[in-house]
N, C-alpha and C positions, 0 to 999 in steps of 0.2 A: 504494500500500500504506500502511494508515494505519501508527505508530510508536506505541509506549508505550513510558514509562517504568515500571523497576523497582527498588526501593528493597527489598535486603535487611536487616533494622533487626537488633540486637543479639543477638536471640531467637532469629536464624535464619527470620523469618516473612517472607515477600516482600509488597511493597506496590505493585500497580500502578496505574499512573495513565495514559487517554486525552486527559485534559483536561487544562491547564496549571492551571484554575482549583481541579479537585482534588487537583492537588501543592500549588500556593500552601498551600491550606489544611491538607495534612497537616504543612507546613513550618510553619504558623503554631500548632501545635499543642504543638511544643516551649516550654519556656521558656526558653530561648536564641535569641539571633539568629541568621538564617540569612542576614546582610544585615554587612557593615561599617559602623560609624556611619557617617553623613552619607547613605549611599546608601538610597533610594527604590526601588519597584517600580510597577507597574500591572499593570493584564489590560487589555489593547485588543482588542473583538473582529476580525477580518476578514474579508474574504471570501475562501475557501477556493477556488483556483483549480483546484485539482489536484480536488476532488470531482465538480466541474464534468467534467475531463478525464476522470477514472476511470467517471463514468457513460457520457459516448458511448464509452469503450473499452468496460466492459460491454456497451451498446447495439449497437454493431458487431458483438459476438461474440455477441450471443443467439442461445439454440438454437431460437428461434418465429421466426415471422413480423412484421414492425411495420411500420408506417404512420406519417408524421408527419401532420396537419393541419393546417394554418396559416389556416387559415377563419380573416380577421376582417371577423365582421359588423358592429362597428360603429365599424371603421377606425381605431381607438385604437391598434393594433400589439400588442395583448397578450394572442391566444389562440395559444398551440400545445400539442396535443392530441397524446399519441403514444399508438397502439392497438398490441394485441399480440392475434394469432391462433393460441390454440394447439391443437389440434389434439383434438376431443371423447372420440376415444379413449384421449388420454394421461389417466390416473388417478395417476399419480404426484407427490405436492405437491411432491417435492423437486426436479423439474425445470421448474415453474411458475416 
């Protein structure tokens, strides 16, 4: 489950944020520091393990049919292909 943050400001307006990099910047917006002297910050990207987990959970519970493919034709190790069969009667985009 992703998390946000929520920043209610003075107004009573709420401010959410997905991204670290766009709290940084609603914090860097004030004219005051949001930092004690001496103390520094960064954005380091990462890589996101849990999105990784979240999709084969997804993938696990889809309500189609899928297929992986791991065809490699030219032995590099880096095709996998995952199909999904849905079903030509279903017309509904919402469970596509």
């Amino acid at each position: 489950m992703a998390e946000k943050i929520i920043i209610r400001d003075d107004k009573g307006q709420e401010h959410q944020f997905t991204k670290i990099s766009d709290l940084v910047a609603y914090a860097n917006s004030f004219m005051t520091s949001w930092l004690p002297d001496d103390f520094t910050w960064r954005i380091q990207p990462s890589w996101n393990t849990s999105t990784k987990k979240t999709f084969h959970t997804w993938l696990n519970e889809c309500p189609v049919d899928w297929n992986r493919d791991n065809t490699d034709d030219d032995g590099n190790n880096e095709i996998q292909v995952i199909g999904f069969t849905v079903p030509k009667e279903d017309k509904d985009e919402q469970s596509i």
